[in-house]
C-alpha positions in Angstrom: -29.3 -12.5 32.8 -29.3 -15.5 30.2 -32.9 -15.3 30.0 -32.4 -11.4 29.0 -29.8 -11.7 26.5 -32.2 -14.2 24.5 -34.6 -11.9 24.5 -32.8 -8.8 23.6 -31.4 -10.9 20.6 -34.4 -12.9 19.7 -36.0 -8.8 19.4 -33.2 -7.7 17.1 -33.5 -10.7 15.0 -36.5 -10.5 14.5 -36.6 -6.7 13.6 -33.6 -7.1 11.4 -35.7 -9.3 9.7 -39.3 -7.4 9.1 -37.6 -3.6 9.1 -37.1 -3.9 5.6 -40.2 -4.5 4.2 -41.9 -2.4 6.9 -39.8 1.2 5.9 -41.9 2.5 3.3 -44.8 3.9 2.7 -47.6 1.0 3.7 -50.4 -0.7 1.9 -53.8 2.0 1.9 -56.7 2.6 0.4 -59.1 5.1 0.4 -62.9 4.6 1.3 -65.3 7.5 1.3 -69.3 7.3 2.1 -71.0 10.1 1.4 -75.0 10.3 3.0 -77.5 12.8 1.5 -81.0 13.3 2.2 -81.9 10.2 -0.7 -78.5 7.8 -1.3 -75.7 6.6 0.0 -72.5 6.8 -2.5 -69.4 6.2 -2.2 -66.0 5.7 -4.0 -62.8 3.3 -3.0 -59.1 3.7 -4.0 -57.0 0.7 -4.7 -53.7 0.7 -5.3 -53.0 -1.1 -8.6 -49.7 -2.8 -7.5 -51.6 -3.9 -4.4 -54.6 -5.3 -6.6 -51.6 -7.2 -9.1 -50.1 -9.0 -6.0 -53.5 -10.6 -4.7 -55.3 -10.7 -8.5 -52.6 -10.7 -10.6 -53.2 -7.9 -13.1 -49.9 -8.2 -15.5 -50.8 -10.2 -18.0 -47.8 -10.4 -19.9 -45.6 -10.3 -17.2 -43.1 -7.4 -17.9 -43.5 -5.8 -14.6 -45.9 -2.8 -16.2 -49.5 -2.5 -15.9 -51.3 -0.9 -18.6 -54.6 0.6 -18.7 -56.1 -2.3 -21.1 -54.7 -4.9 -18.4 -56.6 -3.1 -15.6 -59.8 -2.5 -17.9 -59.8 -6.3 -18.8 -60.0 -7.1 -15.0 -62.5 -4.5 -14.0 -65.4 -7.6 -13.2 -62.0 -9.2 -11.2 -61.3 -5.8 -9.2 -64.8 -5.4 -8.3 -65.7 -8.9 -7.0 -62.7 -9.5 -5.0 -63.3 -5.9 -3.3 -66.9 -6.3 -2.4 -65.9 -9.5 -1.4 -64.7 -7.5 1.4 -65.9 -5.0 2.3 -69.6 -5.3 4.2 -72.0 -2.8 5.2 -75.2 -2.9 7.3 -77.3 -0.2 7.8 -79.2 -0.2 11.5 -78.4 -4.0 11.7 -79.6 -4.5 8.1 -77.5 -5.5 5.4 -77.1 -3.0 2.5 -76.3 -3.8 -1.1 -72.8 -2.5 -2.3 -72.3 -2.4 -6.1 -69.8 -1.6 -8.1 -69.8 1.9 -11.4 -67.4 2.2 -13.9 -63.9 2.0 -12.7 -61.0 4.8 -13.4 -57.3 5.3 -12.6 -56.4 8.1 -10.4 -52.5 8.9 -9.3 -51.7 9.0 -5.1 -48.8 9.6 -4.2 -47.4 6.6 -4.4 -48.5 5.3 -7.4 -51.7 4.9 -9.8 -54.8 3.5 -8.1 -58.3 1.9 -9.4 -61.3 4.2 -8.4 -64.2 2.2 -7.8 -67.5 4.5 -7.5 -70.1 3.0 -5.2 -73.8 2.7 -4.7 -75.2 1.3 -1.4 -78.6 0.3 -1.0 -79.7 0.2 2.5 -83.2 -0.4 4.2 -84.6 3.0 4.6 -82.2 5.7 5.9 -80.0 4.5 8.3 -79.0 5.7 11.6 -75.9 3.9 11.8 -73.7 2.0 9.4 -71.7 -0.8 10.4 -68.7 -1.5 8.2 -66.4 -4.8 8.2 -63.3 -4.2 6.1 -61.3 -6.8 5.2 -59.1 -6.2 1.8 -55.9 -8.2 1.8 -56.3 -9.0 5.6 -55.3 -12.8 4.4 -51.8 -11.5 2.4 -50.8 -8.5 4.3 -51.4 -7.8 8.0 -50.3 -4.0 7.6 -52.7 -2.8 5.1 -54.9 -0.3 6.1 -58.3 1.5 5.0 -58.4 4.6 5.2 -61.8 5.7 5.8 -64.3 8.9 5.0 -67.3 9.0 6.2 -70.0 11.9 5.5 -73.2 12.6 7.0 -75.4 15.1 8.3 -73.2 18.0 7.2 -70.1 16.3 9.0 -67.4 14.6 8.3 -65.0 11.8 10.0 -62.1 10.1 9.7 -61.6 6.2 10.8 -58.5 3.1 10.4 -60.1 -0.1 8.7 -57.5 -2.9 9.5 -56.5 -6.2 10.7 -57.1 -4.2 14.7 -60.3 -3.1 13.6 -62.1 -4.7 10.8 -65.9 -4.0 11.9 -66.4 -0.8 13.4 -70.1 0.9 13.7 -70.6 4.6 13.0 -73.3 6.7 14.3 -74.7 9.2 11.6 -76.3 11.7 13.7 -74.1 12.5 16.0 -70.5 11.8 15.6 -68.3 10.5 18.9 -65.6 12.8 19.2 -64.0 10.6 21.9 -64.1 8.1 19.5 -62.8 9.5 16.7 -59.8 10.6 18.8 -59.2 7.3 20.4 -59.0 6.3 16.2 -56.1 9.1 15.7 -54.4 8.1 18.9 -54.3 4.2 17.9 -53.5 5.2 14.4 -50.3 7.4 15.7 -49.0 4.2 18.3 -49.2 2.1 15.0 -47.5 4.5 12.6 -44.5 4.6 15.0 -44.7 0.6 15.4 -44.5 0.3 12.0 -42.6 2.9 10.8 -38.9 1.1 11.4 -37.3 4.0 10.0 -38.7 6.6 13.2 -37.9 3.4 15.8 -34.1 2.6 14.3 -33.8 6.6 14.8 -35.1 6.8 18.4 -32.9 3.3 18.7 -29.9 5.0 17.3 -30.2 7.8 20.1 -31.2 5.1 22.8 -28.3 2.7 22.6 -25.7 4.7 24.0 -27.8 6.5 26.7 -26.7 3.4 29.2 -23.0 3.9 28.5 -20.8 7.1 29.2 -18.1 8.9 27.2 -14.8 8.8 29.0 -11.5 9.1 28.5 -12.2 9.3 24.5 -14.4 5.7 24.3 -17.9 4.5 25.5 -18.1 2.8 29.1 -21.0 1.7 31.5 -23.3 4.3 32.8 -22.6 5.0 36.5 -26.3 4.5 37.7 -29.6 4.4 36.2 -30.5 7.8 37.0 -27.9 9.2 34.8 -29.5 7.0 31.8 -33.2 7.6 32.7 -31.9 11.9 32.6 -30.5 11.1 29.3 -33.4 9.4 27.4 -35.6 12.2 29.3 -34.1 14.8 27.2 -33.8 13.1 24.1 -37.2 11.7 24.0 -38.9 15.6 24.9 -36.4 17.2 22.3 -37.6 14.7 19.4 -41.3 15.2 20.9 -41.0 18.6 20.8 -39.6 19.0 17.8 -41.6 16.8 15.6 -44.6 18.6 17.6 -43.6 21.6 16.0 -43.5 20.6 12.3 -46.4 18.1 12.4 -48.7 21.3 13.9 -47.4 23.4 10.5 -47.1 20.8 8.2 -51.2 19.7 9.2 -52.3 22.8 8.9 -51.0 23.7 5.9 -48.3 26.6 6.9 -45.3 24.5 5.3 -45.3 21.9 3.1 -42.2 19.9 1.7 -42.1 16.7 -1.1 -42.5 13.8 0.4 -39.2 12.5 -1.8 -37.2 15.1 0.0 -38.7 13.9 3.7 -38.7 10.6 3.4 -34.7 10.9 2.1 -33.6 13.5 5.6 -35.6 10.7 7.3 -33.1 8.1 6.2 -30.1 9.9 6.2 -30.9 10.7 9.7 -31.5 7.6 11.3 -27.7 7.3 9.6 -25.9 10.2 11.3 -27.5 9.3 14.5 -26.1 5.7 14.3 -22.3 6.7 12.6 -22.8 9.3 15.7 -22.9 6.1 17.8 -19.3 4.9 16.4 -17.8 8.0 15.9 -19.6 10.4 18.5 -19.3 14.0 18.0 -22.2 15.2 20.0 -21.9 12.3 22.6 -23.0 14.9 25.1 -25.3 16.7 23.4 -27.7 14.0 21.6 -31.0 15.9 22.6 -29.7 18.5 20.3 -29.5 16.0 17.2 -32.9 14.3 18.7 -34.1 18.2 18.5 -32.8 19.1 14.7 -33.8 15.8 13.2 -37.1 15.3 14.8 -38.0 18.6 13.3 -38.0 16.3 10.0 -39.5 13.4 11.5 -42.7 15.8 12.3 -43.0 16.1 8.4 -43.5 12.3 8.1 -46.1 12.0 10.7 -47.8 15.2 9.1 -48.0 13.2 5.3 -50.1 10.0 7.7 -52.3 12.9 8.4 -52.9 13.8 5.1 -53.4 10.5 3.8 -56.4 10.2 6.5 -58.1 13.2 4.2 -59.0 15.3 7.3 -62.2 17.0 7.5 -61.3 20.5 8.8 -64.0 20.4 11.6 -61.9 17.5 13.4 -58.1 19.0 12.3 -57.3 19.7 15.7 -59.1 16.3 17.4 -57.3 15.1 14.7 -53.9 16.5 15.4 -53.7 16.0 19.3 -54.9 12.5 18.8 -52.4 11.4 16.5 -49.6 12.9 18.3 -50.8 11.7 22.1 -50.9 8.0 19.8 -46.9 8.7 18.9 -45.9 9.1 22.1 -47.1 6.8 23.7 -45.9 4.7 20.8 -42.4 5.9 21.6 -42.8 5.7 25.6 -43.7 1.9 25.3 -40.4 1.8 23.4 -38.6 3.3 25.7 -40.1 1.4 28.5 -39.1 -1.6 26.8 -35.5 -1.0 26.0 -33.9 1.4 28.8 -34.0 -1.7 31.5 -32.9 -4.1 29.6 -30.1 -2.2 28.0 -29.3 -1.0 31.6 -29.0 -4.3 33.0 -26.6 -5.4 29.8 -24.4 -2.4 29.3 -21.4 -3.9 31.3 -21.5 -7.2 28.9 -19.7 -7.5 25.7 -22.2 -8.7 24.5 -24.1 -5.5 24.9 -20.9 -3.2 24.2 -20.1 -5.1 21.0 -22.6 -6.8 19.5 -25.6 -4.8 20.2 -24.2 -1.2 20.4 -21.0 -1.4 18.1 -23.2 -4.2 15.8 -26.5 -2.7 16.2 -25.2 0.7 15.4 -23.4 -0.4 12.2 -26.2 -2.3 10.8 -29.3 0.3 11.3 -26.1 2.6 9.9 -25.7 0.3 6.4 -30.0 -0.3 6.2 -30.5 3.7 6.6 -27.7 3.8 4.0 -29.4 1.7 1.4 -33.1 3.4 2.6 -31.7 6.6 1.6 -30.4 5.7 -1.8 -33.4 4.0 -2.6 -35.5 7.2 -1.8 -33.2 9.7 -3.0 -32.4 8.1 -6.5 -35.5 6.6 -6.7 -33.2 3.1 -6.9 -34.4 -0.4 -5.8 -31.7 -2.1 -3.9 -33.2 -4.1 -1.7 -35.5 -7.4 -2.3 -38.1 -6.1 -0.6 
């Protein structure tokens, strides 16, 4: 038992610590290849305020970076990309230069577009990318990758996980690209701390039942396992539903107004916790707020720029990844929550404490997104 209750608080120590910086939007950028019949072209999206933090683009220092500050750095921006990023055609190296940069707006914020031209031996059969932009300052950054060829189009993840994958330009592997989306929906949920502190919030009190107007130890562990069974298909379901429409384009919502329900949800579901009103009924809330959830996973989607001949691949892939993000969660937590819930320690610090504190940091998450207010040093 000693051995678990280390663990269990080593875990929420350590997630108290990285959720914060981990909530919002992560680092991206955008790489498209395009393959005709005589070149290979491309173009790559950098985020500016990722490009200030590694290069240092701010020359004066007052926290705004101006076109003139960017366009002084171009030579900077290019070599420390291409620095990075290497490409071999059939085994070959190609050449990657840099054109003329611009600034394009994402939704996050202004971005340097870098047009490419890749020089490879011949025409190449199959490119072999190694991606490794700000691998040694931020573990989480992603690229989000575009490839073109043959009259088809794919989607891939550059990352830390992955930084050299191979791509066949003839024939495209479906299985492959769907292993990508699954991978890339098991890391969305791993990283998004706002989904897991809202599947948390619903999980805590599943080893514990209400009676006689408080919270006491679940009878068996049958009654929990029933419990997180119908929360976890309610939130699958539901987020199912509006990641389906929100991909294919039937509804679409701002991404200031998601990201806000998001965060005020993961707080209802945790004040639920300390002052329960559907203490019976939490697959209902798991139900109504998932359907907002599914709008967040939908806008990862988007990001990856999906071709419409792989939307569906691209769909079930990304969604199988989520849930078995969320299983390994739950497979995680349930037992050692069960074996704790008679402890005070559980009962107090991790269920009354626990619930308060993801309550206070969804708080804060939800000001900062609504209001568009920084609040918290991250």
């Amino acid at each position: 038992m000693s051995l678990a209750l280390r663990w269990l608080a080593w875990c929420a120590a350590s997630f108290w610590l990285a959720a914060p910086a981990l909530a919002h939007k992560p680092s991206d950028s955008y790489l498209s290849i395009t393959q005709t019949a005589t070149a290979l072209t491309g173009q790559w999206d950098i985020a500016l305020r990722d490009l200030d933090f590694a290069i240092g683009l701010d020359a004066d220092g007052n926290g705004e970076i101006t076109w003139g500050e960017v366009r002084s750095h171009h030579a900077d921006i290019a070599a420390y990309a291409l620095a990075r990023l290497a490409v071999e055609g059939d085994g070959q190296p190609c050449v990657v230069r840099a054109g003329e940069q611009l600034i394009d707006q994402h939704t996050d914020g202004a971005y340097s577009v870098i047009p490419l031209q890749l020089s490879c031996p011949g025409a190449p059969a199959q490119l072999r990318l190694t991606y490794r932009l700000f691998a040694d300052i931020d573990p989480q950054h992603r690229g989000l990758l575009r490839l073109e060829a043959q009259g088809q189009s794919r989607a891939a993840v550059l990352g830390p996980s992955a930084p050299t994958q191979a791509f066949d330009l003839a024939q495209p592997s479906r299985i492959g690209q769907f292993a990508d989306y699954a991978r890339e929906g098991v890391w969305h949920i791993w990283i998004g701390y706002d989904h897991i502190l809202f599947l948390l919030s619903l999980l805590l009190p599943a080893v514990l039942a209400w009676r006689a107007a408080r919270w006491q130890p679940a009878a068996n562990f049958r009654d929990a396992f029933v419990d997180v069974l119908k929360i976890v298909t309610a939130f699958t379901l539901a987020h199912s539903i509006t990641l389906s429409l929100a991909t294919l384009g039937l509804i679409s919502l701002p991404s200031r107004w998601v990201e806000s329900a998001i965060a005020a949800s993961v707080v209802l579901a945790a004040l639920n916790n300390l002052w329960p009103l559907f203490h019976g009924r939490r697959w209902a809330m798991a139900f109504a707020f998932g359907l907002i959830h599914g709008f967040g996973f939908a806008s990862v989607l988007a990001d990856l720029g999906l071709p419409q001949g792989t939307l569906a691949l691209a769909l079930v892939g990304f969604n199988v990844g989520v849930e078995l993000g969320q299983l390994a969660i739950v497979a995680a937590f349930l037992p050692l929550a069960f074996m704790l819930r008679d402890t005070r320690f559980y009962q107090r610090g991790v269920f009354v404490g626990g619930s308060s504190a993801i309550a206070v940091l969804a708080a804060l998450w939800f000001a900062e997104r609504a209001f568009e207010l920084k609040l918290l040093p991250f």
